[in-house]
C-alpha positions as CSV (number, residue, x, y, z in Angstrom):
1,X,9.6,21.3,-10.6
2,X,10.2,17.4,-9.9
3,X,7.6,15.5,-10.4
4,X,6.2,13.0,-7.7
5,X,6.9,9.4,-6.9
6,X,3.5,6.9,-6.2
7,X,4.4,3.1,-5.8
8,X,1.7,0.6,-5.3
9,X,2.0,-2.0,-3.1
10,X,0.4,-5.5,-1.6
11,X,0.3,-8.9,-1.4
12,X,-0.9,-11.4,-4.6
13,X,-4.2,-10.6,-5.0
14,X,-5.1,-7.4,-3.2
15,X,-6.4,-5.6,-6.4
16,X,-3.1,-3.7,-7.2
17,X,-3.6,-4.1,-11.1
18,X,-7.3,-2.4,-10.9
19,X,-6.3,0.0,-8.5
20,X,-3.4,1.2,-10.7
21,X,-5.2,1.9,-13.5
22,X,-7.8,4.2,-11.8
23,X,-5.1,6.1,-10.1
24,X,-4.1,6.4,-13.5
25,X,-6.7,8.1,-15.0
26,X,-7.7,9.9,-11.5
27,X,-4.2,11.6,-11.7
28,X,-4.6,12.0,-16.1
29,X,-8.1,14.1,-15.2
30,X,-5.9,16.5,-12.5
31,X,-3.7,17.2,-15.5
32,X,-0.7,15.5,-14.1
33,X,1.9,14.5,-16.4
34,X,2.1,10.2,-15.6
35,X,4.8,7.5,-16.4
36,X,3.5,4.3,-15.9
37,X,6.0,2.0,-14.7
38,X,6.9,-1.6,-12.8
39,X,9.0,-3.7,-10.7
40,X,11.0,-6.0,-11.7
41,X,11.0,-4.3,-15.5
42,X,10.4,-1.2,-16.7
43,X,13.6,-0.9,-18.6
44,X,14.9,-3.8,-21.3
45,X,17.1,-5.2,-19.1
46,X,15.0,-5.2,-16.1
47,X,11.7,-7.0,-18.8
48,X,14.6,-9.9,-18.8
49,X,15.1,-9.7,-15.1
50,X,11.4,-10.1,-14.7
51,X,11.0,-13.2,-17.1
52,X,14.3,-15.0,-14.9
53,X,12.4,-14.4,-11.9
54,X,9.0,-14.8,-11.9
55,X,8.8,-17.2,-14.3
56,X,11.2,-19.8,-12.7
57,X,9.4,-23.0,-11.5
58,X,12.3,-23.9,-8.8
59,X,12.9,-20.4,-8.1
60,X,16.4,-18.9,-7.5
61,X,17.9,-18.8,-4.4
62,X,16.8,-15.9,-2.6
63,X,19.9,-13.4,-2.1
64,X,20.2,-13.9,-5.7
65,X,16.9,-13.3,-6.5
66,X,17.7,-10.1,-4.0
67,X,20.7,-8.4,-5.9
68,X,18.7,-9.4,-9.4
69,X,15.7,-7.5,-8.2
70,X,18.4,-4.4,-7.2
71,X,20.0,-5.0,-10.0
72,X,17.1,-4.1,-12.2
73,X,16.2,-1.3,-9.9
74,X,19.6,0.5,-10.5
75,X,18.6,0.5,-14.1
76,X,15.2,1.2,-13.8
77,X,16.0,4.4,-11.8
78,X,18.9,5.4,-14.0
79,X,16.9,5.2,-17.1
80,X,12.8,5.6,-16.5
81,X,12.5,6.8,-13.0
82,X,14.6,9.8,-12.0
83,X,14.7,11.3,-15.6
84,X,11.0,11.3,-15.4
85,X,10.7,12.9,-11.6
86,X,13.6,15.6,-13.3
87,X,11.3,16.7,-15.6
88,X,8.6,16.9,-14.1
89,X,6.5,14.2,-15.0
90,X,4.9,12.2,-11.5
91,X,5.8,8.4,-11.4
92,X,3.1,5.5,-10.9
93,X,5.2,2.5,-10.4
94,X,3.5,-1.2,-9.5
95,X,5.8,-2.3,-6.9
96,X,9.2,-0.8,-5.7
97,X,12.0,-1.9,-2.5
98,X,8.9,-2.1,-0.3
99,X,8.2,-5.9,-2.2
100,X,11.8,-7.0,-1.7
101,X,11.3,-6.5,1.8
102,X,8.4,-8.6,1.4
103,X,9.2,-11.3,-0.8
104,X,12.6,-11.6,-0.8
105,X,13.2,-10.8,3.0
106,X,9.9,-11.7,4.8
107,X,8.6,-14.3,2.3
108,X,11.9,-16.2,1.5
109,X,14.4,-15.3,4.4
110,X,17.1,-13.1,3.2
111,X,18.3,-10.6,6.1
112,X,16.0,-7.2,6.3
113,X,19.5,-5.7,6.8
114,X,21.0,-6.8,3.6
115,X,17.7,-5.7,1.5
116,X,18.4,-2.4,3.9
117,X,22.2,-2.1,3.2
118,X,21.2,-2.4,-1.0
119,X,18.2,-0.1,-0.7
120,X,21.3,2.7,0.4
121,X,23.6,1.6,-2.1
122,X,20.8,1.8,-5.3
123,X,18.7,4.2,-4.2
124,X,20.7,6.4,-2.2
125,X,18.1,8.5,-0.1
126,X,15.5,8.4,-2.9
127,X,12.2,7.0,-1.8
128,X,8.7,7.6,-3.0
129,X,6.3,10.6,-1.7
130,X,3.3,7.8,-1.6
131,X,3.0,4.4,-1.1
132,X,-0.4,3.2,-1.4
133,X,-0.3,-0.1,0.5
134,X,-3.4,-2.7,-0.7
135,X,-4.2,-4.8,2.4
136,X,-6.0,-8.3,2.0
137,X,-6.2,-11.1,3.6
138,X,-3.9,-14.1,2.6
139,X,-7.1,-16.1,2.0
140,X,-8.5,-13.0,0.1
141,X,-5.5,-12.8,-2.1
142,X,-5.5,-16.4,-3.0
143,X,-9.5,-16.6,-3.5
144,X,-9.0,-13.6,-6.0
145,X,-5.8,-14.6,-7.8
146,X,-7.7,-18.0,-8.3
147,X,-9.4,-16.3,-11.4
148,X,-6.1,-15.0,-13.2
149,X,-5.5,-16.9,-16.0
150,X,-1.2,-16.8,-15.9
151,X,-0.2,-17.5,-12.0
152,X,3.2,-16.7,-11.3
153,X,5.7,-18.2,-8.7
154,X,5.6,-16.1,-6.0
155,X,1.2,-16.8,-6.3
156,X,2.4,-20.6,-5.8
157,X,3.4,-20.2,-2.7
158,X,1.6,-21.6,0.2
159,X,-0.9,-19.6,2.7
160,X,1.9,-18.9,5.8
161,X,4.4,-17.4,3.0
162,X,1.5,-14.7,2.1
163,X,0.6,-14.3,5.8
164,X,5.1,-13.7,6.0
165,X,4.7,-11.4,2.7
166,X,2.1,-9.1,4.2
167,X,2.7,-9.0,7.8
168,X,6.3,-7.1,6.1
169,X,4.4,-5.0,4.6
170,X,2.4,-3.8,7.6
171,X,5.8,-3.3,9.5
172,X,6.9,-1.0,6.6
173,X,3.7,1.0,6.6
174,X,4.8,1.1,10.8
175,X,8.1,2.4,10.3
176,X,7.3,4.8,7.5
177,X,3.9,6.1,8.7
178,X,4.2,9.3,6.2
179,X,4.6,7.3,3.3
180,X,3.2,4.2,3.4
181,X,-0.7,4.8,3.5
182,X,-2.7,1.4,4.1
183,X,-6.1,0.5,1.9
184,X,-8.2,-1.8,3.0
185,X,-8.4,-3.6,-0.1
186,X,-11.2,-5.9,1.3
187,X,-14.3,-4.2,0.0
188,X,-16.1,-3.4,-3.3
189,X,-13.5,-1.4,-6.1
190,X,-16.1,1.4,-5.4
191,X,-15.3,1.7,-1.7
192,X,-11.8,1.4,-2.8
193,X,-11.9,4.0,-5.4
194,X,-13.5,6.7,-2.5
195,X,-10.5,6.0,0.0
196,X,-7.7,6.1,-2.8
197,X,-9.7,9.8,-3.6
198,X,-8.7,11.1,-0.6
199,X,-5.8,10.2,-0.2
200,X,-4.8,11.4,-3.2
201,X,-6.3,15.0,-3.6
202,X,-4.4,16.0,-0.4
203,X,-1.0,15.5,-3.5
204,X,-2.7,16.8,-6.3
């Protein structure tokens, strides 16, 4: 029986990291079967990827930051992802196409139909069963990631690429209503923790 396919989702800031790891163990005490998993990386290749593009100062330019990012996805879901959902194991991935469309399309102005036309070519029609979307505030994100001791380039960026980032991410949750579930990430991890309950029993 395949397994199921959870991504995680938001802008800098929104409490992803947390959140994943109690989804984690929420799913671990169901008795489901978890790969932990995330994007750009989860494969050798894609760990390299990851290093190249976060960690550039200047930055790339964006279409080929694009096919870098789908580049690392073809082997991510060649290797990790779809021998996991074949056997039956459930995949928790931080971050999948939903960020491109973000970042790379909303946040730094590469076409929504070129990320589109790759998201066929790589992924064919596989997309996740859940996509728990974090929703913060720009100013919410920042205030939070202030704390983090390794800031990355995309966290540089100034407030109106944020505000870019996760007004995509709303139009995504728009388009794909059944999928894309929005969590307002604003309150206590507690609050948090009750909504993500919900959502996730009705899967279990």
């Amino acid at each position: 029986m395949r397994g199921k396919f959870i991504t995680l989702e938001g802008i800098d800031g929104a409490g992803k990291s947390t959140h994943l790891r109690w989804v984690a163990r929420f799913l671990r005490s169901r008795g489901i079967r978890l790969k932990l998993t995330r994007e750009p990386g989860g494969t050798a290749a894609g760990e390299k990827l990851r290093r190249l593009v976060l960690g550039s100062r200047r930055g790339l330019h964006p279409e080929t930051e694009t096919l870098l990012m789908f580049a690392a996805r073809r082997e991510h879901l060649d290797k990790v992802i779809v021998p996991a959902l074949a056997a039956g194991r459930w995949v928790l991935c931080d971050r999948f196409t939903d960020a491109t469309y973000a970042y790379q399309s909303a946040g730094s102005g590469v076409r929504w139909s070129k990320v589109g036309a790759l998201e066929r070519w790589v992924q064919g029609g596989l997309q996740p069963d859940l996509t728990l979307l974090f929703d913060v505030s720009p100013a919410t994100g920042r205030r939070r990631a202030r704390h983090r001791t390794r800031i990355d380039r995309f966290e540089r960026e100034k407030g109106d690429y944020h505000r870019r980032v996760r007004a995509a991410y709303l139009k995504r949750a728009r388009a794909n209503p059944r999928r894309v579930r929005v969590v307002d990430a604003s309150g206590s991890i507690e609050e948090v923790n009750r909504t993500l309950e919900k959502l996730l029993l009705s899967y279990c």
